[in-house]
N, C-alpha and C positions, 0 to 999 in steps of 0.2 A: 280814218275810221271806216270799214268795215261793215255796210249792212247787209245782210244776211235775208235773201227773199221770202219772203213766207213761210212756205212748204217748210226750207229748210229751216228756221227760227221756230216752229213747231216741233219738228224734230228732235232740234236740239235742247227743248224745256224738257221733253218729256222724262230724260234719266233725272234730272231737278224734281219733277213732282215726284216722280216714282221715291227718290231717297228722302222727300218731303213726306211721302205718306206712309212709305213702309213704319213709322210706328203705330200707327191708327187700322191697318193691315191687316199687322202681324197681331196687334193684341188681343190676346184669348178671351173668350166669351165669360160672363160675369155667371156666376154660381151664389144665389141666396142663399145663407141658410138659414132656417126659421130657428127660432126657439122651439126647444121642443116641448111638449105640454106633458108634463110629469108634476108630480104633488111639491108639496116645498120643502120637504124633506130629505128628494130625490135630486135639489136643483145644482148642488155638488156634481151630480154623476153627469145629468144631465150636461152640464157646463161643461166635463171631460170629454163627454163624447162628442160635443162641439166639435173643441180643438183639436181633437184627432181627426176629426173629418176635415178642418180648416187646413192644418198639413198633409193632408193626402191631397187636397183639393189643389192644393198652390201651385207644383208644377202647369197644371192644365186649365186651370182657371181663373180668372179672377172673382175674387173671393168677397163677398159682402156676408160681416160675420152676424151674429143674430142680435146684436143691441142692436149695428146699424138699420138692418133688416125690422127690427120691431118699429123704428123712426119712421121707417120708409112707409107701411100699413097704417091706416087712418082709422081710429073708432073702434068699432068690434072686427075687423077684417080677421085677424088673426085668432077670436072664439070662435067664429063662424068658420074657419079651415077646420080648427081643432074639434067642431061637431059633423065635418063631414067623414063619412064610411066611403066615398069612393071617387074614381079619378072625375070622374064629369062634375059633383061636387067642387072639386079644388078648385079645376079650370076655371070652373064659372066665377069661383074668389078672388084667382089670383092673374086672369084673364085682363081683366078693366084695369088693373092697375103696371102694367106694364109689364110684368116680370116675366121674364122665360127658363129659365132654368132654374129649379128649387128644390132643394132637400130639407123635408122633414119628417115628425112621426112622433112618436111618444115613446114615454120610459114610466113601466107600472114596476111594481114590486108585491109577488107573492109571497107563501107562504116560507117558501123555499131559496126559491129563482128572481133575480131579475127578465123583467120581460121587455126587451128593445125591439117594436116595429119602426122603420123607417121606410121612406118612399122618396124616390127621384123622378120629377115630374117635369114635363118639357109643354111649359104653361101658354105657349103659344100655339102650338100642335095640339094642344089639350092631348096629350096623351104620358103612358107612366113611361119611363125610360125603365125604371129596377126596384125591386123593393128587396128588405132585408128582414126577415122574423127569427131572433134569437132568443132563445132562454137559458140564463147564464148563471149558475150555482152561487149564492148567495155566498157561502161559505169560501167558495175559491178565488183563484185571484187572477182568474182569466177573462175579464171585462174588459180591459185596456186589450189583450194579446188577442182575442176574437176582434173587437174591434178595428185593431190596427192592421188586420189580418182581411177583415171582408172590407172595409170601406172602400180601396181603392178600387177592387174588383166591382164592385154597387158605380161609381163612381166612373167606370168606363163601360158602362151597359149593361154588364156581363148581368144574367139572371143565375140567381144562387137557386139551385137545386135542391128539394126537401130529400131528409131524409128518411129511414123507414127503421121500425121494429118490427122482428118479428119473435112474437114468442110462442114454443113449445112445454105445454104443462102437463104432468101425469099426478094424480088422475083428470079427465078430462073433462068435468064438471066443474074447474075452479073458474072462479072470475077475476078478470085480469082489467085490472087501469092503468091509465097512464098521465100523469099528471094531473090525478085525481077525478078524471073523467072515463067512465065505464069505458075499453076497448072491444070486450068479445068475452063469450063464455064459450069455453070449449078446449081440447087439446090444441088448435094452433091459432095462434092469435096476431095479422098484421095490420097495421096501423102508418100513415104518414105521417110521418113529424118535421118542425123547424130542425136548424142544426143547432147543434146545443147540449145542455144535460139534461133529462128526461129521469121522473120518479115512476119506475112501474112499480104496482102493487097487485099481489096475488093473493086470495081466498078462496077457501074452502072448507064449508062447515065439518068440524071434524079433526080439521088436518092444521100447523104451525103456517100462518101467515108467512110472504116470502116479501119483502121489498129488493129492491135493487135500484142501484141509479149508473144510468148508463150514457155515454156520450157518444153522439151521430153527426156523423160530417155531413157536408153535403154532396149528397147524393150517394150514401154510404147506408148498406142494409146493415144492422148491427142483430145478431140472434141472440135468443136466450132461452136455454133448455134446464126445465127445471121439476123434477120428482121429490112431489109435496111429502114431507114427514107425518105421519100419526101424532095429534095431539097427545096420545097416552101412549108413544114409544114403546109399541109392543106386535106395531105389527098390521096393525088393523085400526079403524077408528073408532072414538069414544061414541057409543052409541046413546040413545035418548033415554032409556030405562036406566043405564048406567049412570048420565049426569044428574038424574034425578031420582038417584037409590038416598033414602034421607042417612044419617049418619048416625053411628049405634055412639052409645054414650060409656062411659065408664064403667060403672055398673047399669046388669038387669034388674027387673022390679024387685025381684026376689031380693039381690046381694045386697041394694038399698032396705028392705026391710029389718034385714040382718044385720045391719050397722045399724039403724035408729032402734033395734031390741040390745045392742050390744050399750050404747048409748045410754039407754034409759036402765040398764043392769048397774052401769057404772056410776051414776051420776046415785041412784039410791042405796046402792053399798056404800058409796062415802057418806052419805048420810045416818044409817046403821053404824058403821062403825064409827065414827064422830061421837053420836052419843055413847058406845061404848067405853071410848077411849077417856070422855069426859068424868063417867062413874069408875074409873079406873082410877085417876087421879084423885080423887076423895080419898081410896084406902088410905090409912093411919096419920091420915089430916088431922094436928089439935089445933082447938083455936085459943085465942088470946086468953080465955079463962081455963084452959088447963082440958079442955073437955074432951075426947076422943069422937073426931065426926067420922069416923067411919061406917060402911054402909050394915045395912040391916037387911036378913037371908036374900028376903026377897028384891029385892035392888040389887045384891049381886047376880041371884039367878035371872035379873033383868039385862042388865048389864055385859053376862055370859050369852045370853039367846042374842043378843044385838051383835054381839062379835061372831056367835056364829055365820048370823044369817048374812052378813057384809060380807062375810069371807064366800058363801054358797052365792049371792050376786057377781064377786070377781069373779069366782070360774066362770061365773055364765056371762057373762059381758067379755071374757075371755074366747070363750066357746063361739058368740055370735059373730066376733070379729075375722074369727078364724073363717066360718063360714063366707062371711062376704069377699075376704080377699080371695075365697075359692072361687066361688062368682065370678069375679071380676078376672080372675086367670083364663078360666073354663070359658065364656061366654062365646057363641060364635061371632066374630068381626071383631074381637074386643080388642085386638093385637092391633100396632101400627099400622097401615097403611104404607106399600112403598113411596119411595120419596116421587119417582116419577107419576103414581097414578093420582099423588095429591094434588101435584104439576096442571095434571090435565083436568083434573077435576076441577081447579082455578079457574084453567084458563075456560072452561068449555062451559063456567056457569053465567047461567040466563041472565 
């Protein structure tokens, strides 16, 4: 047997340890991910974007997923992250308890958008490595593909770059937002934004509201030039006198007078002649006993003056109707209204 003196039995362990330790070495550094703090309605999405970041993360890291993660935080550790606003905040949460590397952040939902903040945070340095601010169109179906798209990038350092709008407006008084938050009044209007879809809105008293929804890469200027229309499509805008001219009615006083004379002509001719018509029907009536009831001088010439004067009311209940639909033809403003200036008159009332 063969002993080997010191020096050289030292020598000779060392490729031993070395192939002993190369797995403890080589194995990648551990990556938390927190839950992220989103309502419980959201905890679907939120769990999606877990697991996209847990397969981005696995080449490079070892992964501790967020149930394990929540196991790991003791008490309130993890409401007291979810109430901090900045990286000295977290460090100080996630400091004491061991951890060094952590991704988390939240998932709200507005009117419109999804809104995904996340942060990567290097808990022992107390310092951020990356953060990620998206707003991602409710109605689309680009949540997984944005996703799957910045994580890895977030995830090797890289800081994501905002992007920018810039809009041009004529006339140059309108007021312009952008995700519902005033941007600038004026012909040109620029703004930073996450990358994502963005709702601008444009105003102008006067003039057809303009929306648009536009989407900005990062680090990508996206323009928009845009020449507001006339509320009353003619050229010019509706002015204040104009939305507030009151509105002419069918007939004027007059034409109405001349319908309730035409009205009350009518209604008392049929009464006249009613009784006429009643002494009418007596002539050469006999009754049961043989008798002749026929009328006597004066009950016809009563009779006669009734049917005249009913017939002298028709004309003139005739005559007054005649009048009012002159009226009503004649009158200034009495004609329709184009379809467009009703449009604006809609849209432009207070």
């Amino acid at each position: 047997m063969t002993i080997l003196p010191p020096s050289r039995a030292a020598r000779a362990l060392v490729p031993l340890a070395l192939v002993l330790a190369a797995p403890a070495l080589s194995a990648p550094p551990a990556l938390v991910l927190l839950p992220l703090d989103s309502p419980p309605y959201l905890a679907g999405i939120a769990a999606e974007i877990s697991a996209i970041a847990a397969k981005a993360a696995t080449p490079r890291f070892r992964v501790i997923g967020p149930d394990a993660a929540a196991r790991l935080f003791p008490g309130d550790a993890l409401a007291r992250l979810a109430a901090c606003a900045d990286v000295a905040c977290r460090a100080g949460v996630l400091s004491p308890l061991g951890a060094g590397l952590v991704l988390g952040g939240a998932l709200t939902q507005g009117d419109t958008a999804y809104e995904v903040h996340l942060w990567l945070l290097d808990a022992a340095h107390q310092r951020q490595v990356a953060s990620l601010d998206r707003s991602i169109l409710i109605a689309s179906r680009r949540l997984e593909a944005d996703m799957k798209e910045a994580l890895p990038k977030m995830l090797a350092g890289q800081a994501e770059p905002n992007g920018k709008i810039a809009v041009t407006v004529s006339p140059g008084g309108a007021v312009v937002s952008i995700d519902d938050s005033p941007a600038g009044t004026g012909g040109a209007v620029s703004e930073e934004v996450s990358p994502g879809k963005h709702r601008v809105v444009i105003r102008e008293e006067g003039y057809l509201s303009v929306e648009r929804w536009l989407t900005v890469g990062p680090g990508e200027t996206v323009r928009l030039d845009e020449k507001l229309v006339p509320a009353g499509g003619h050229g010019k805008p509706v002015g204040e006198a104009e939305r507030r001219r009151p509105s002419r009615g069918l007939l004027p006083p007059a034409g109405w007078a001349a319908l309730a004379v035409a009205a009350a002509a009518f209604g008392t001719g049929l009464y006249f002649g009613g009784t006429a018509n009643s002494l009418d029907h007596r002539v050469g009536r006999i009754d049961a006993n043989g008798v002749d009831q026929g009328l006597t001088r004066a009950q016809a010439l009563q009779g006669l003056g009734d049917a005249r004067t009913a017939n002298y009311l028709f004309a003139g209940a005739g005559a007054a109707l005649a009048v009012a639909v002159v009226f009503a033809v004649l009158q200034p403003g009495g004609q329709k209204a184009p379809e467009s200036e009703t449009k604006a008159a809609l849209w432009n009332w207070p």
